[in-house]
N, C-alpha and C positions, 0 to 999 in steps of 0.2 A: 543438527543433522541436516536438518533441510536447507542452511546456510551450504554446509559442504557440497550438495547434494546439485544446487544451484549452479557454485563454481567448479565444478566438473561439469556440469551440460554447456556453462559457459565457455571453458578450456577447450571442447568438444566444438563446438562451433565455430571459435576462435581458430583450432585446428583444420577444419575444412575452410574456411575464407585463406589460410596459410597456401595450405595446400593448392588450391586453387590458382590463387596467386603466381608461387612456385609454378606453377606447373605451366602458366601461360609465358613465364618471363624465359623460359626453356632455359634455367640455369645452367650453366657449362660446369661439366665435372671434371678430373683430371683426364688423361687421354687414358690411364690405366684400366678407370674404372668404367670408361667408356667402352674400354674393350671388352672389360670381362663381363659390361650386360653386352654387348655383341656377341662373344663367343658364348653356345649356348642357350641362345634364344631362341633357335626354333626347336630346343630341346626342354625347355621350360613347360609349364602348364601355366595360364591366365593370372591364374592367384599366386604363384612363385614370382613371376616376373614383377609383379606389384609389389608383392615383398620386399621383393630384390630393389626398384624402382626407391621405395621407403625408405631405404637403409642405407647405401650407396652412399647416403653423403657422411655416415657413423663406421662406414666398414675401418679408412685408416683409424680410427681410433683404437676401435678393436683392436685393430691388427700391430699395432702400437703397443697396445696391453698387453698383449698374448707373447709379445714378444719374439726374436728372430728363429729361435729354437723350435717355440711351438709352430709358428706358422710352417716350418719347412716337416715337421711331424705331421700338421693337418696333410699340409699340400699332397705328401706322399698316399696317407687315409684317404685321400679323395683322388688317388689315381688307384689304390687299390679295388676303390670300390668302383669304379670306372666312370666319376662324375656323374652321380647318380642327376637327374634331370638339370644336365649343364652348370652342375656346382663347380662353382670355380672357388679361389682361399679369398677372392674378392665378396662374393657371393654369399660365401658362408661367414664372411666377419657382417655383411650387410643382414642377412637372415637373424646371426644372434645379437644381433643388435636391436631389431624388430622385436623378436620373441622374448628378449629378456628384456623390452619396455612394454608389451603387453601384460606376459605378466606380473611385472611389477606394480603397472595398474593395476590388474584385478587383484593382486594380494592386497594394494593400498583399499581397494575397496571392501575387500572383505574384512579388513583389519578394520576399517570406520565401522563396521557391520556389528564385530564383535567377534567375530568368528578366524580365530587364530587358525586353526586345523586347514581348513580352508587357503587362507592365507598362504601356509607356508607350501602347500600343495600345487597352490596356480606360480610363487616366484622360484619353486625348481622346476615346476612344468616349463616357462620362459627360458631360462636360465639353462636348462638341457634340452633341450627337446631336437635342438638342431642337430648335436652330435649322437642322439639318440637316431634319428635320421638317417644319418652316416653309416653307422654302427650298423643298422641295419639294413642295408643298401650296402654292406662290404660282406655280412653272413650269407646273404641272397646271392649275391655275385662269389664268393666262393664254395656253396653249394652249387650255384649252376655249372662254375667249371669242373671241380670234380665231379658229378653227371656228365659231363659230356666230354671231356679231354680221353676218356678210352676209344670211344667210338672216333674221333678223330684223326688220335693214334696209329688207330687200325686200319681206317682210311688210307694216312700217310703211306704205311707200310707197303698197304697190297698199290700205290700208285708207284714207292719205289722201287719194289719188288718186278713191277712191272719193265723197269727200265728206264725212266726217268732220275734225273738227277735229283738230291735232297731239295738245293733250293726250286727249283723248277716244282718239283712233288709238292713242294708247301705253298708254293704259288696256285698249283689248278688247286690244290686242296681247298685251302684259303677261298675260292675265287665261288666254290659252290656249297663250303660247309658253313651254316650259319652256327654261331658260340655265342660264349659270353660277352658282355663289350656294348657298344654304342655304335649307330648308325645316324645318316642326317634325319632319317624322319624321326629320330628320336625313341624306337622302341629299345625295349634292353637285348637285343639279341644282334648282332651286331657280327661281321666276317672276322672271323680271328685272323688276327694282325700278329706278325713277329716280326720284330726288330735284326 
């Protein structure tokens, strides 16, 4: 045990001189992935971006496994839920690639432990937790539009009742109703947009 116990603090250290390393040689990533930590970064929070930072160089792999099917299903889930803090399908292959080496770790550790229950509890914690994320970041974003699409509505109405044209109406509308949706400084309330 103490043998094990050893080379994991070692792997651990071994991991931060990695790191370290990496991080002064400013390894170049593809230009994709480069975009999609740009896109979304002043919508991020500190410990996402590191995440993300972490994972970036696992996200193709991911997205490799998941294959073309899934990825264009996530991409859609992540416009539904309206890129919940700048998830991009870059972002999110880099996230669950993070979360499901965490906790594979700690399941590895609690399996050394003895403690199965444990175990299997921390490698579907990893293993889902990102689309648990999502999930919940698409229920939130569509209860706040149903909340709030009447009043909108009513809005619209009384602007084109007024004598302004539809799209002109959904323009001022637009221009001072804040919704659901994404803004640059990143909070979730955002000027509703239509295409």
């Amino acid at each position: 045990m103490d043998l094990l116990l050893s080379l994991i603090f070692g792997l651990a250290v071994w991991g931060v001189f990695q790191g370290v390393r990496m991080y002064r040689a400013d390894a170049k990533l593809p230009s994709d992935l480069v975009l999609a930590l740009e896109s979304g970064a002043s919508r991020t929070t500190a410990a996402g971006s590191a995440i993300d930072r972490m994972g970036m160089r696992h996200a193709p792999r991911v997205l490799r496994m998941m294959g073309p099917k899934r990825v264009d299903a996530m991409r859609r889930k992540l416009d539904l839920a309206g890129n919940p803090n700048g998830m991009t399908v870059d972002r999110y292959a880099a996230r669950k690639a993070v979360y499901t080496a965490f906790g594979g770790a700690a399941a590895f550790s609690m399996l050394a432990n003895g403690q199965v229950v444990l175990a299997v509890v921390f490698a579907v914690y990893g293993f889902f937790w990102t689309d648990a994320l999502i999930r919940f970041a698409l229920r939130k974003r569509k209860e706040n539009i149903e909340r709030t699409l009447p009043d909108f509505l009513d809005v619209l109405a009384v602007v084109v009742s007024a004598g302004l044209g539809f799209r002109q109406a959904m323009e001022r509308v637009a221009e001072k109703y804040q919704g659901p949706g994404r803004t640059n400084s990143g909070s979730p309330c955002a000027r509703w947009t239509w295409a």
